[in-house]
C-alpha positions in Angstrom: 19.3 16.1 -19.9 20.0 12.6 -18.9 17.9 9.7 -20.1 17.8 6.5 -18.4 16.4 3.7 -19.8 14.3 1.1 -17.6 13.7 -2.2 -17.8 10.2 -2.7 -17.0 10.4 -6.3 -17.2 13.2 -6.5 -14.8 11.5 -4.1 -12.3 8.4 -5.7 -12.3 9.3 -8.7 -11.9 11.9 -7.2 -8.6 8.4 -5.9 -7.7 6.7 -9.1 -7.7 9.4 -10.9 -6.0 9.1 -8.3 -3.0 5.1 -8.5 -2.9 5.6 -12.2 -2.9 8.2 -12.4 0.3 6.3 -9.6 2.9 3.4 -12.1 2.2 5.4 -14.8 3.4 7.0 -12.5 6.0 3.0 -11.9 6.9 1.3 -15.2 6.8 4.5 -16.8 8.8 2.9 -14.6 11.7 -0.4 -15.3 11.3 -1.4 -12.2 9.9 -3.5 -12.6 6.5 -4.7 -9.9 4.1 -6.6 -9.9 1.2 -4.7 -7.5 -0.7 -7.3 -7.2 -3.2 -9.3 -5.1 -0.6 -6.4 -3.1 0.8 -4.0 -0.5 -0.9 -0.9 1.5 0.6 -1.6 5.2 0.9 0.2 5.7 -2.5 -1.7 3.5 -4.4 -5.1 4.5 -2.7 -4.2 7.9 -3.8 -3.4 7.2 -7.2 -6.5 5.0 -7.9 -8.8 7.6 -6.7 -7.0 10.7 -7.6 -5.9 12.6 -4.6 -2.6 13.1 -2.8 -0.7 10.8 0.0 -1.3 13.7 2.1 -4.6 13.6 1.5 -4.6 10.9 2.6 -2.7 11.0 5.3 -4.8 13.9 6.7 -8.2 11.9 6.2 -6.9 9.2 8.2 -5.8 11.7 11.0 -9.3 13.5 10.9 -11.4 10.5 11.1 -12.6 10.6 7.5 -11.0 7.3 7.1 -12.4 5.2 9.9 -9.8 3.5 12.1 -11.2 -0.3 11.0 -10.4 0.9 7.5 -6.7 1.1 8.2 -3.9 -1.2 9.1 -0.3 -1.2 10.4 1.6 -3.6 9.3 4.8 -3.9 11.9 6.7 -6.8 10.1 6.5 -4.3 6.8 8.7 -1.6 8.9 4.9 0.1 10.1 3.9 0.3 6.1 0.1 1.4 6.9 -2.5 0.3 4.5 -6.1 1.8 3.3 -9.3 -0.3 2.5 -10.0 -0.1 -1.2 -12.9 2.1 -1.2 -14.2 5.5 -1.4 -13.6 8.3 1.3 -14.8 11.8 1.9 
């Protein structure tokens, strides 16, 4: 078994850094977000404990109305969910 060993510090601040510049990328077009109120489908599914399939699927049925979602093109299409509850 291999163990790695992470540095948390350095990747959260690598995270950070990254948040900070599609924000940039983001407000340089006009386009601002709260991201308080909006989550990628990852993090929507881990806050509230389903899958990114999940999802996924409750955005293609409907569940998940369309106003409750973006696309974000200068973010290479990263689609974002409003933070709130769905079923």
């Amino acid at each position: 078994m291999v163990k790695e060993t992470i540095d948390l510090d350095k990747e959260l601040a690598q995270a950070q850094h990254e948040s900070q510049e599609s924000l940039k990328v983001l407000t340089q077009h006009g386009f601002v977000v709260d991201t308080a109120k909006w989550l990628t489908i990852k993090h929507y599914a881990e806050k509230y404990g389903v899958s990114q399939q999940v999802v996924v699927n409750w955005i293609g049925r409907g569940v998940v109305p369309p106003d409750c979602t973006l696309v974000v093109p200068e973010l290479n299409n990263i689609r974002l969910v409003k933070d709130q509850p769905f079923k």
